[in-house]
C-alpha positions as CSV (number, residue, x, y, z in Angstrom):
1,X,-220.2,25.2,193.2
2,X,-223.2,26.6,193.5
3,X,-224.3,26.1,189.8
4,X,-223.9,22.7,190.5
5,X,-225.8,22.0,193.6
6,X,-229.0,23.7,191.5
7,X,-227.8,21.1,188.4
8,X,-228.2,18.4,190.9
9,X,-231.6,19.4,192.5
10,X,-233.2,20.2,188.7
11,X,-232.2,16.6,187.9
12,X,-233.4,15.1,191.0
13,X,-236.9,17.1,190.6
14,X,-237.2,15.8,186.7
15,X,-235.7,12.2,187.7
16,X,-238.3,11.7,191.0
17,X,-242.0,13.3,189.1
18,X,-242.3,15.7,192.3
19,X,-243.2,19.5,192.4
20,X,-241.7,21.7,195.6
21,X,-244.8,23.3,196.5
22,X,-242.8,25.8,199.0
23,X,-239.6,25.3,199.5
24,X,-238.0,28.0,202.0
25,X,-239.6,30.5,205.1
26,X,-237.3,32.6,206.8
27,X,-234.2,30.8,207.3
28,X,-235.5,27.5,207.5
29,X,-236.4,24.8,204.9
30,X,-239.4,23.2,205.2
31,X,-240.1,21.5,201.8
32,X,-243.6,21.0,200.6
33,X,-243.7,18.5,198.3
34,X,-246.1,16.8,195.8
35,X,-245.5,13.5,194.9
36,X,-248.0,11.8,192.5
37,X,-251.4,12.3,194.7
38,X,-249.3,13.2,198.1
39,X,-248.7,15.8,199.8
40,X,-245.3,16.2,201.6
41,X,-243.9,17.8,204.1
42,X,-240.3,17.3,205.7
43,X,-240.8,13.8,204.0
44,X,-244.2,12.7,205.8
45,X,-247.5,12.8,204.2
46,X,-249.7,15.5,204.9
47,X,-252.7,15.1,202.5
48,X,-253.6,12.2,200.1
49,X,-255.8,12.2,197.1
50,X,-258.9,11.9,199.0
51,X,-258.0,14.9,201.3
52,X,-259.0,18.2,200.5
53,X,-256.1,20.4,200.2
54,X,-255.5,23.7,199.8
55,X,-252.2,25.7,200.6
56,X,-252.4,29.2,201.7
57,X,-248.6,30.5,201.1
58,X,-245.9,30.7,203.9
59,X,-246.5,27.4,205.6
60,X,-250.2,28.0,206.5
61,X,-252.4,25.5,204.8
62,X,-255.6,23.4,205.2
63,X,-256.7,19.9,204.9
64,X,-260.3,18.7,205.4
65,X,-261.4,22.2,207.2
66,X,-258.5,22.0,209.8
67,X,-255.7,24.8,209.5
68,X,-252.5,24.2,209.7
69,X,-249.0,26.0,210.1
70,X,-245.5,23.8,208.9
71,X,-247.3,20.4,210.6
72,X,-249.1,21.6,213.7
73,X,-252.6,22.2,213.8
74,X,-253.6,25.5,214.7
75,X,-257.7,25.4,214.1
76,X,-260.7,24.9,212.4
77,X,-261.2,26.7,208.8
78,X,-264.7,28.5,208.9
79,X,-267.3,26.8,206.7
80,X,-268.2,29.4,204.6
81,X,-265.7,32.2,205.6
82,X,-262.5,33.5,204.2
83,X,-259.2,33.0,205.2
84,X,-256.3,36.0,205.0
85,X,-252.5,35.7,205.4
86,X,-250.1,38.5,205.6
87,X,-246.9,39.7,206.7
88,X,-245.8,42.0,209.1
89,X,-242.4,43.5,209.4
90,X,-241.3,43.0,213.3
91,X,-237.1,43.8,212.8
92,X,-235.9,46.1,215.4
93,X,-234.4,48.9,214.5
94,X,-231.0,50.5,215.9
95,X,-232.3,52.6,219.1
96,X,-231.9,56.8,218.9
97,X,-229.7,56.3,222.3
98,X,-227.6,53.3,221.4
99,X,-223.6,54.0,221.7
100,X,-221.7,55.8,218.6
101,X,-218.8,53.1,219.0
102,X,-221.0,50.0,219.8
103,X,-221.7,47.5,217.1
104,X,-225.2,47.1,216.6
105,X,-226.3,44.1,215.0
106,X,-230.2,44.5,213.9
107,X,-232.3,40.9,213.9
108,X,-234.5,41.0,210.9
109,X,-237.8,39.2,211.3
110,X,-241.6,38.9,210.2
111,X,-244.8,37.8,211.4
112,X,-246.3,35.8,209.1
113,X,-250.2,36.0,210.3
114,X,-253.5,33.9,209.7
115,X,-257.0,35.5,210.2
116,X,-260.4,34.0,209.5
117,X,-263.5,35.4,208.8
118,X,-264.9,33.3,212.5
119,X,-262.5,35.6,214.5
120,X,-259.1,33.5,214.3
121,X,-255.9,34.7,214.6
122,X,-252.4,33.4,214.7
123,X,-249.4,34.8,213.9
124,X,-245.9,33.1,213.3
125,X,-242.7,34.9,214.0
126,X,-239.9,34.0,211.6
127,X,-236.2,35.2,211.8
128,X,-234.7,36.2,208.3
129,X,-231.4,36.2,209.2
């Protein structure tokens, strides 16, 4: 079944002249897409030919010197400055003092963090399971 679904998506990526760009972050699937001189995301258009476009990796990306995280705007990219993503583990671990004969279920997450050279931060937490 599985096999299949992959079959189907290969064919569909050869068929339509796209390229996924990024395709999954944490649980969720935000498809980046490029589409002859598009730029995708969930289906809308991000970027254009004319833009400048650069992707940073997961979901963080810029288009004519404003930053961006999955769609929403999150600042301005400094002129001359670098730009640094990153992940940080932020899963919770089973506490010393928790009950022998309670289940504990652990949440596995990340932060997946921006910086700039100008002082900006953000950081985006993502669930993994």
């Amino acid at each position: 079944m599985y096999g299949d679904l992959e079959d189907k998506i290969q064919t569909d990526i050869k068929e339509n002249h796209y390229q996924v760009i990024e395709y999954r972050i944490g649980t969720s699937f935000f498809p980046f897409v490029q589409k002859g001189d598009a730029v995708y995301l969930d289906g809308k258009v991000i970027a254009k030919k004319d833009d400048s476009f650069r992707y940073f990796g997961r979901g963080y990306y810029r288009v004519n010197r404003k930053l961006y995280y999955i769609g929403r705007k999150i600042g301005n990219a400094p002129a001359n400055g670098e730009i640094r993503i990153y992940v940080e583990d932020r899963s919770k671990a089973k506490p010393s003092d928790f009950p022998p004969n309670v289940m504990f279920c652990p949440v596995a997450a990340h932060a997946d963090i921006l910086e700039t050279s100008d002082g900006l931060r953000v950081e985006s937490l993502v669930y993994d399971n």
